[in-house]
Structures are given as structure tokens and as C-alpha cells.
N, C-alpha and C positions, 0 to 999 in steps of 0.2 A: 549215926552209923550203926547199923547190929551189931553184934556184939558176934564174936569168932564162934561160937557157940551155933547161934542161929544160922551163920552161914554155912556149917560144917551140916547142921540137919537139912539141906538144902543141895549139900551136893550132888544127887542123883538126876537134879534137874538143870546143873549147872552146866554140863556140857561139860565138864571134867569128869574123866572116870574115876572111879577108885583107887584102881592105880598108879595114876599119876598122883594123886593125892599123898597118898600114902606112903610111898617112895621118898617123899621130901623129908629133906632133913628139920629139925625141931627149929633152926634156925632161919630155917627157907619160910618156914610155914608162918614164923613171926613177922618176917617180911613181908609176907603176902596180904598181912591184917594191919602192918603199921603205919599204915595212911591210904590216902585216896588217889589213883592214879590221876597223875595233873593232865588235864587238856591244854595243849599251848599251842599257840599259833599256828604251828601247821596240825592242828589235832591232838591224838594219842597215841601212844605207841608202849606199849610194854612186851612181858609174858605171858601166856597165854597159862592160867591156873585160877583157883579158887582166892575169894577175898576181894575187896575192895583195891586192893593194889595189883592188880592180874584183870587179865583181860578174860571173862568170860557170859555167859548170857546175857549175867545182870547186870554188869556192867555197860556189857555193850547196849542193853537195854536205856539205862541211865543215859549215855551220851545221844540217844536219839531220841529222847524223851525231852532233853535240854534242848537240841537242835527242833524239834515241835515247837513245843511251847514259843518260841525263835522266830521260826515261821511263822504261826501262826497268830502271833504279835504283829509282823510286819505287812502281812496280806493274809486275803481269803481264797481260797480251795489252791494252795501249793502245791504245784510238784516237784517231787526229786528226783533223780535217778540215781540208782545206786549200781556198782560196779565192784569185781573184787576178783583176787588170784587165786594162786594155785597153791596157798600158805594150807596150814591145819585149822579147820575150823572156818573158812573165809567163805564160804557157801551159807556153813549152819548162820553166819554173823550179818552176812547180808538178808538171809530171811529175818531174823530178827528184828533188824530195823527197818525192814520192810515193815513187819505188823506193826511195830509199836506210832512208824508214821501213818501207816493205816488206821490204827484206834483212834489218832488224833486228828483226824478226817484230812489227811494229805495224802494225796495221792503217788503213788510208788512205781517208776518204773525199773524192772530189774532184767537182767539179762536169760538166755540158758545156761551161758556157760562163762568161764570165765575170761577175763578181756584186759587189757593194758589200762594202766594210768590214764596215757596221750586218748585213748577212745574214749576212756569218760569226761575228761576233759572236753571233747570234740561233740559228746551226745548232750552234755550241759548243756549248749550255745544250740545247736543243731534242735533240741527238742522245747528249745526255750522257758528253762527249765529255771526253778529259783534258788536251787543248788543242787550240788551232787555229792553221794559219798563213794569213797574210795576203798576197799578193805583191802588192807597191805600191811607190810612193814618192811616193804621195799628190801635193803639187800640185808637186812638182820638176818640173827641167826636162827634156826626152826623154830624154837619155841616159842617166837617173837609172833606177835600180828599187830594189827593197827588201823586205825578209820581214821582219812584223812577227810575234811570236808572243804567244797567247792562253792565259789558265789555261781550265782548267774550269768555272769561273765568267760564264766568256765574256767576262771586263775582260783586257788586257794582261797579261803574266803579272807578278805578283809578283815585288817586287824580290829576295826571297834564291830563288825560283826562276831566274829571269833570270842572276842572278850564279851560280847552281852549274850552266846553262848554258853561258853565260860561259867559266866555267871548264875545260868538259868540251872547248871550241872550241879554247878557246887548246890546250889538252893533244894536240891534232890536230897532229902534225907535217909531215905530206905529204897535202896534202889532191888530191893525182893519184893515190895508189893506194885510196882506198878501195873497197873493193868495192859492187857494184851490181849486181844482178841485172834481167833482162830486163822490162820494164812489162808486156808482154805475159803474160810468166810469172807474175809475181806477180797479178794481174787474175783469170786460171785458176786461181791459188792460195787467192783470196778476200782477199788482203793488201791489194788497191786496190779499191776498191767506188766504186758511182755513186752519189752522193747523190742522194736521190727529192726532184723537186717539190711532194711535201707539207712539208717543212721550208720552200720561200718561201712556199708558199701560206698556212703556218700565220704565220711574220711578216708577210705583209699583213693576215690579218684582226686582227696585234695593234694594226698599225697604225689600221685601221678602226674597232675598239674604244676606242681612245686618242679618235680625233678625231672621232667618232660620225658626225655629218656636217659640209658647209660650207654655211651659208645660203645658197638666192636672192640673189644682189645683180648690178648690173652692172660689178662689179670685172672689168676684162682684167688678163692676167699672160703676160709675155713669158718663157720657162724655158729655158736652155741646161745642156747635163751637162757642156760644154766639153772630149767629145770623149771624156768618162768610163763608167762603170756603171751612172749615174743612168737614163736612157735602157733597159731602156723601161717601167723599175720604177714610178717616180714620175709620169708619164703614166696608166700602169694604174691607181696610186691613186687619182688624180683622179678620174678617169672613175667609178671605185668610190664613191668619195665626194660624187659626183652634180654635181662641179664640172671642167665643159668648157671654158668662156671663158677657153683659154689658146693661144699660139702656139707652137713649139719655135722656135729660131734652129736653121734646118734646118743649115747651114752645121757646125753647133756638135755635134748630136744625136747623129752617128754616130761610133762607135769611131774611134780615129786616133793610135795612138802619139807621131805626131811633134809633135801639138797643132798642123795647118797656121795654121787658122785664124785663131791668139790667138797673141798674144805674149808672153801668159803665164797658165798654168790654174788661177790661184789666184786666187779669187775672193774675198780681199783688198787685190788691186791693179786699181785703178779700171779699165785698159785688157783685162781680160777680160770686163769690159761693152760692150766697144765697138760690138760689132756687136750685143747685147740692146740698147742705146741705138736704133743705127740702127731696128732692128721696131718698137721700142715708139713711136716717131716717126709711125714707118705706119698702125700700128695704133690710135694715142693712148691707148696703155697705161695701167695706174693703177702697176703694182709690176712690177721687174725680177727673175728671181731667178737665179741659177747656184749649180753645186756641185762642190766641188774633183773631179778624176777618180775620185777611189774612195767619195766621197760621203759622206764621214764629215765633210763643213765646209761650212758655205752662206753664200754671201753674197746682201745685197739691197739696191736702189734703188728709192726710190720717185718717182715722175716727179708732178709739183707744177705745173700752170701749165706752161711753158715748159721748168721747171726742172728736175733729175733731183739728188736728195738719197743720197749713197753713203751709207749706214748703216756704222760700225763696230761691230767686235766687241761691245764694251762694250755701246756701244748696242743693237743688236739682242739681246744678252743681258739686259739690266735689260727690253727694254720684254717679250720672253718672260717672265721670269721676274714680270712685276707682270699680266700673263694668264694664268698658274700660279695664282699666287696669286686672281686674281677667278674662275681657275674649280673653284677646293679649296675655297672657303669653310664648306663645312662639317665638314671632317676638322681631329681635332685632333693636336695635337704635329708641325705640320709643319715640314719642314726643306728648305733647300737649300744647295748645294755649290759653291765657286767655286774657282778657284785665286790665289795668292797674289799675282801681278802681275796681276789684274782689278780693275778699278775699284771704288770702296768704294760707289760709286750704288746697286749691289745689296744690301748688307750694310743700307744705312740705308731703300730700299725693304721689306727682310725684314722686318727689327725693330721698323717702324712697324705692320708688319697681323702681328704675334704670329707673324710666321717665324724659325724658330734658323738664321741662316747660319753654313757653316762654310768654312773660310780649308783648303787642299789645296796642298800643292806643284802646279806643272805639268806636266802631263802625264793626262788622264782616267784610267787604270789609279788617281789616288789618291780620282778620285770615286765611281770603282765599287767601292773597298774600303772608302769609308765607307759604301755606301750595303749592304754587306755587314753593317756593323758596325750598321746601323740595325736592318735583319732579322733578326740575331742577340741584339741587347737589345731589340728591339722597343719602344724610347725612343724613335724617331722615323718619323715618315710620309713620305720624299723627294715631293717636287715636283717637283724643275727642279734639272738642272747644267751649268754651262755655264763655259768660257776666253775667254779676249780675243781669242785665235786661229780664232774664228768658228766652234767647235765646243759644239755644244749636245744634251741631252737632257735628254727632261718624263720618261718614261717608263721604267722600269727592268727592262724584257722583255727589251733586251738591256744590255752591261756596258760599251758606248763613244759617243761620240759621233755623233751620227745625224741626218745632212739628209735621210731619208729620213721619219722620223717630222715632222722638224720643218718640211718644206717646206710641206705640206698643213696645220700649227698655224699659221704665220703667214698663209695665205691663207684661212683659217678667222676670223684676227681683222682682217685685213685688211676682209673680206666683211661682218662685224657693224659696221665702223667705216664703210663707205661705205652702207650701209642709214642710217646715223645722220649722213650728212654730214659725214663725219671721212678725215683720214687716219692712217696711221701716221704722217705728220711731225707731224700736229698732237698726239698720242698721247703723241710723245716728248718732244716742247717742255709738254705739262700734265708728265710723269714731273717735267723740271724744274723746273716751277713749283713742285710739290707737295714734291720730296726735295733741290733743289740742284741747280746748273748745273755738273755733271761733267763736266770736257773729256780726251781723252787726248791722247796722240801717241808713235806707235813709229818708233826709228828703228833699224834692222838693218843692221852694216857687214859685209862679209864678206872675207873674210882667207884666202886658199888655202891650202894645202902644209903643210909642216913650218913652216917660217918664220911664216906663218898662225895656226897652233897656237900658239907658242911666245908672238907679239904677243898672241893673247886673251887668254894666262894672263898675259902685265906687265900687261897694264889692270887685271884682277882683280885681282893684287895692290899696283899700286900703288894701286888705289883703296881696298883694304883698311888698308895701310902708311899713308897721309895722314890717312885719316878726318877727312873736310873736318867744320870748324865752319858752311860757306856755303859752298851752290854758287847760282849766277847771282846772287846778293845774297840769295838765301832763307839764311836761317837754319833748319838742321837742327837738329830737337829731338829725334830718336830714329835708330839705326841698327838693323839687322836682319842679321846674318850666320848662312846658313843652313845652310852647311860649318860654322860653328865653334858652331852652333844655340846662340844666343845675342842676347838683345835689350840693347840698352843706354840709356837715357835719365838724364834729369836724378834717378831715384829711385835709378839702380843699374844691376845686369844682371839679369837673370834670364833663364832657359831658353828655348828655343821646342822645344817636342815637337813635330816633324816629322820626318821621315827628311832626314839630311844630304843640302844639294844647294848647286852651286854660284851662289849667289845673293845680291845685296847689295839689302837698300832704304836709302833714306835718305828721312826724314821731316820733315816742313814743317806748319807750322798749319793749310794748307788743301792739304795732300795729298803725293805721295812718288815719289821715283824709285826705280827699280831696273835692277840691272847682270845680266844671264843669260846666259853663254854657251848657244848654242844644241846641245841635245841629239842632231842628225841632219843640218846643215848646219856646214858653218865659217861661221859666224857669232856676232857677239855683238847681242847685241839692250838697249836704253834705253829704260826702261817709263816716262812720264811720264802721273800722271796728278796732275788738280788739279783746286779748284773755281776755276774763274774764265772769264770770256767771252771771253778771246783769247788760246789758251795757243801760238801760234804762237811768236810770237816769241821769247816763254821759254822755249819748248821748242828752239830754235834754240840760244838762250844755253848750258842746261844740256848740251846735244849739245857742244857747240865745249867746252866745259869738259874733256869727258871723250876726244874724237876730236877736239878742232882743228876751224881754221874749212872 
């Protein structure tokens, strides 16, 4: 690795100003040199600054140098296509790995401007391509960016591809000298190509086919992209699917790195509604909706009376997925795909109307490989897959998670349920009546630096090493370790066939917690989910249990 020296006479080429350099505190700047940003299975994901630990040129240089080499092990004259938001720097970072896949005779297709997650996913498979990159850092905060990469299949690439990436990265020793030849040159050379407009136009009409139309009703819907990709894809659709009676949060609609507007662009956290709130006020809205910057996550509020109803994950996945289900009724062998901290509301929705649900580690790349594996034995019909992390797909045209497909599904049933004098809150209170009163609660501590690291792994193990009999005064009846894939209860142990990951649950009569470090943030996250009407407080208890009060 150079040595902070070298990289500091390098900054003018780095794609970091002066500025921003130099602004850092002595502390910051020690972090930025004390290791190597890890590529993990879904990619990379940092901040975007000088050093070996920050996302800039050379780095990004380095990860597409390792994704080459990759390539160009496993076949001759590859293509990629690469895709990227409306982050700082995610243009400069897509040319980038345009040339560097250019210098290593693979050929690059890149957009004009910028485009969603679901579209690159969709131009993978569509341009039969032998993978795709992504430039995002999805709903981080400004400073943040990230390259996520794609198989051929158009899902996240495979985990022993990923790892013999990985691998090729770390084998990068100085990632300042690699070679790069001219964008300009390579373009003339035919190494870097334009992707043609008929690859979106051909993913909206898959969209259009999915959702055929949305009924007459006098449903309003307030829509912000919070400053992302969604804009001006998802408007287009509408408009195409005959359904206008919407407002943008103008404020929200336009590209904007910095995210002025919102104090934060993930549309899991109630205060990226804020100003959808305020319109829908104006307007006397019926349903709110946003979607994270790269548009692969959506969140929604329905506004009740007075009231405004924040749907969670879970939630708005069980109530999709049981409109999956009422609108497949006549195909058989169907299936759907969850992940393994998702609430079990879906799993006993499935089973009741003859659907196979299947249990995925986290991360969608394990839903698009089951959904592989269905088309390959042809055993099963997919429906719907969806995470707790507010990521969903009906439809399997592309291989990730999609608010593009699914904005226009929930305003489609949204529109049938106000023709019938209903709403979605009323929708999701019958779901309970009918399968159980599911409650969750996530709580995500976050932990910086090395020091950081080092505290998420004692949680994990000493939550491993105790193996509580009762946490908050529940009595565990089953534990689940997903590193050591293994279940254990009152019968024994037996196996769990999953791909090892870092994951605890612990089990309870009426439902289960689980421990995850997170995959792309320093965070660890506490999945509680349960049947009961007031999981507040206990979810408080089991929190303090495990992070103190």
C-alpha cells in the first residue's frame, strides 16, 4: 500500500479537492490511510475522500481493475455495463471504470445520464451482458458513494464470484499506478459504447405489462425521488399507465447530491416524509410515497383522517405480497422469497392460500438466485420477494429489488381499495385480523473506526458465548447461528443450508430476535419481531439487554 505521503502528492488527481482534504481533522485523515476499503458481497461502499480507505479515483480505479482481471479470466471480449446516480462524483466514477475496463480490452457500455439501480439490473440481462456496475450508495449520507457489482443474470454478483473478485482487489498492491488509457481513446476504439434508449424503453413497457393498468378512482398521491433517479422514470410511468392524480414534492424531484432538502434520504426514517407530509396536507392526499436515491427501496404513508400512518418494511411487504397472491390465483406451484430477519406475517400469509415461502439470507442477490433456481427446475412460479429493509419485487424481468415496478403496484391497489371505500390502513389491519397481529421494531447502533469494528464483533460473540436461556423475561426456545449454520432447540441441533453469514436469532413462543452486523455500514442492527399489540416497550427491554439502557 503507498505510503500517506505518496498519496497526499497525488491529490490533485484524485478527484478530491484541496478542500475537502484539508478541512479534515488529523484524525479523519488517519482513518482515511488506516486500512483498505473492504469489498463485500454486495461491493463497496464508503466515503468519498483521499486514501486507500475512501472512495476516490484510485480506488475506484483498483475495484475495476480487480473486476477485469475477473472477467477476463472467465471469458474473452466481455461486456459490462455500467450505471450510476445523482451521488458526488458518480459520473466522474462511472468514467472511470469505464476506461480502466476499456485498457483491459472489455468493452463498456455506459449511459448519458443517470438511471436507477432496477434499469441496470434490467440493461444487464436485456444487453446480455457478463455483468454490470452500479455507482451508488443507495440512501447513505452525501459524503458516501459506492460500486455495486452485477452477474449476468442481472441479481448482484454471486457470492464465489464476488469473493474471487475480492480476491483479485486485494492482490492490487498500488492502486496509483495502474494503467488507464484515454476515455476519449477507448470511445474511438469502440471499448466504451452508448447505451441506446431502447434498453429503458424496453424496461418500461415490462413495467407496463406487469401492471397492465391503474383504475379510475379519485386516489391523490404525493411522490418525492428525494433528490434521486426515480424522477423522471416513475412520473413517465404513470402517465403511461393512465394514472395522473399525483403531485411531485418539487423541492425533492430534482437531482441534488447533497440531499439539501431532507435530513435524511431514506425513506425508512419518518423525517424524509416531512415535506411529502407538508403537500399532502395541501393537497388532502390519500397515500405518500418516496424512494431511496437509486430507487431500488420505497417507502409509503398513508394519510387517514387527520392522521398519516408510516408503513414499515414488513408491513408494506406482507400487504404486497397477499396482492400477489389475489392477483396469481390462478397459476400453480407458486412461490415467494423473503429474507431471514423478515417478519414470519408473510410465511403464514403464503401457506394459508397454497404459496411455498422461502426463508434467504439478507441481501436480494439470495432472492434472485432462488428465483434462478425456480427456472432452472421449473418446481416453482415466483410471485413476490421482498426484505424488511423496504426492498420489494413482483416481477422477475429484472434480478434486484425495484420501487420502480412497485410504485405504480401499490397505487394500482391502493386505487381498487378507494373505489371500494377502503384504505391500505384498513387492508393491513383485516391482513391481521385474518393471519395474526405482527409487530416489529429495528433498532441500528452505529459504531465508527477500528474501535467500532472490533465492539460489533464482542456483541456477536459474547451474545454467541452466553446463549441466554431468557432475554427481557421471554424464554428462548430455539437459537439459529448462521456463521456456524446451525439450529438448536429442545430436540437437538440440526443444520441450516444457507450460505454462512454473520447472524444470530433467538426464538420465543410468539416470535424472535436477531443480532446482524451490517453488511455496508458500521452498524449492527436488532431485528425484533413478535406477535403481540404493544411491542414497544419490550422491544426497549430486549435493546437494553443487549446495548444497555
Amino acid at each position: 500500500m503507498p505510503a500517506r505521503q505518496q498519496w497526499e502528492t497525488q491529490l490533485q488527481h484524485s478527484l478530491i479537492t484541496e478542500e475537502q482534504y484539508h478541512q479534515l481533522s488529523e484524525e479523519e485523515k488517519e482513518e482515511s490511510f488506516s486500512a483498505d476499503l473492504a469489498f463485500g458481497t454486495a461491493g463497496i461502499r464508503g466515503k468519498i475522500g483521499l486514501g486507500p480507505n475512501r472512495l476516490n479515483r484510485f480506488t475506484v480505479r483498483k475495484v475495476a481493475h480487480g473486476l477485469s482481471r475477473y472477467l477476463n479470466e472467465m471469458t474473452q471480449h466481455a461486456t459490462v455495463v455500467i450505471a450510476y446516480d445523482t451521488r458526488h462524483l458518480s459520473k466522474e466514477f462511472c468514467d472511470e471504470i469505464a476506461a480502466v475496463l476499456g485498457t483491459n480490452g472489455i468493452t463498456a457500455y455506459i449511459f448519458k445520464r443517470y438511471h436507477t439501480t432496477p434499469e441496470l439490473s434490467y440493461a444487464v440481462r436485456y444487453l446480455q451482458a457478463d455483468a454490470g456496475v452500479m455507482i451508488t450508495a443507495s440512501h447513505n449520507p452525501p459524503d458516501y458513494n459506492g460500486i455495486k457489482i452485477y452477474g449476468p443474470d442481472g441479481g448482484q454478483m454471486a457470492l464465489e464470484g464476488s469473493q474471487k473478485v475480492s480476491g483479485y482487489i486485494d492482490g492490487i498492491d498500488d492502486e496509483l499506478t495502474i494503467p488507464v488509457k484515454p476515455l476519449a481513446q477507448l470511445k474511438a476504439d469502440g471499448l466504451v459504447k452508448q447505451a441506446h434508449t431502447d434498453v429503458i424503453e424496453s424496461y418500461k413497457q415490462e413495467v407496463i405489462d406487469l401492471i397492465q393498468d391503474i383504475p379510475q378512482s379519485d386516489l391523490k398521491v404525493v411522490f418525492s425521488s428525494l433528490h434521486g433517479t426515480s424522477v423522471p422514470i416513475i412520473p413517465e410511468l404513470l402517465e403511461s399507465l393512465n394514472f395522473s392524480n399525483f403531485k411531485l414534492v418539487t423541492a425533492q424531484c430534482k437531482p441534488d447530491p447533497d440531499f439539501s432538502s431532507v435530513a435524511s434520504a431514506n425513506p425508512e426514517d419518518h423525517v424524509a416524509f416531512d415535506l411529502a407530509v407538508e403537500l399532502a396536507r395541501e393537497e388532502n392526499a390519500d397515500l405518500l410515497i418516496a424512494t431511496d436515491p437509486d430507487a431500488d427501496r420505497m417507502g409509503v404513508v398513508a394519510k387517514v383522517g387527520d392522521d398519516f400512518h408510516y408503513f414499515n418494511g414488513n408491513q408494506l411487504g406482507s400487504l404486497l405480497l397477499n396482492y400477489r397472491i389475489e392477483q396469481t390465483k390462478g397459476i400453480k406451484n407458486r412461490a415467494a422469497v423473503k429474507s431471514i430477519v423478515t417478519s414470519e406475517l408473510g410465511k403464514v400469509i403464503a401457506e394459508k392460500n397454497d404459496v411455498k415461502m422461502f426463508d434467504v439470507l439478507t441481501g436480494f442477490k439470495f432472492i434472485a438466485e432462488k428465483i434462478a433456481e425456480f427456472e432452472r427446475t421449473e418446481d416453482y412460479h415466483y410471485i413476490f420477494g421482498y426484505e424488511e429493509s423496504y426492498g420489494y419485487m413482483a416481477s422477475p424481468f429484472v434480478r434486484d429489488k425495484d420501487a420502480v415496478q412497485i410504485v405504480p403496484l401499490i397505487i394500482k391497489l391502493a386505487s381498487e381499495l378507494k373505489n371500494d371505500g377502503k384504505t391500505i390502513v384498513d387492508k393491513m389491519n383485516d391482513i391481521y385480523s385474518t393471519y395474526g397481529h405482527y409487530q416489529e421494531k429495528l433498532f441500528a447502533h452505529t459504531f465508527e473506526g477500528q474501535s467500532g469494528r472490533q465492539k460489533i464483533q464482542d456483541i456477536m460473540t459474547k451474545a454467541r458465548q452466553e446463549s441466554p436461556v431468557s432475554i427481557a423475561g421471554l424464554k428462548v426456545t430455539a437459537i439459529e447461528d448462521y456463521a456456524a449454520q446451525f439450529r438448536k432447540d429442545e430436540h437437538g441441533e440440526t443444520a441450516i443450508h444457507l450460505p454462512k453469514a454473520d447472524v444470530l436469532k433467538f426464538f420465543f413462543e410468539d416470535g424472535w430476535i436477531a443480532l446482524r452486523p451490517s453488511g455496508t455500514e458500521p452498524k449492527i442492527k436488532l431485528y425484533v419481531s413478535l406477535i403481540t399489540d404493544d411491542i414497544d416497550e419490550l422491544a426497549e427491554k430486549i435493546n437494553a439487554e443487549f446495548f444497555g439502557a
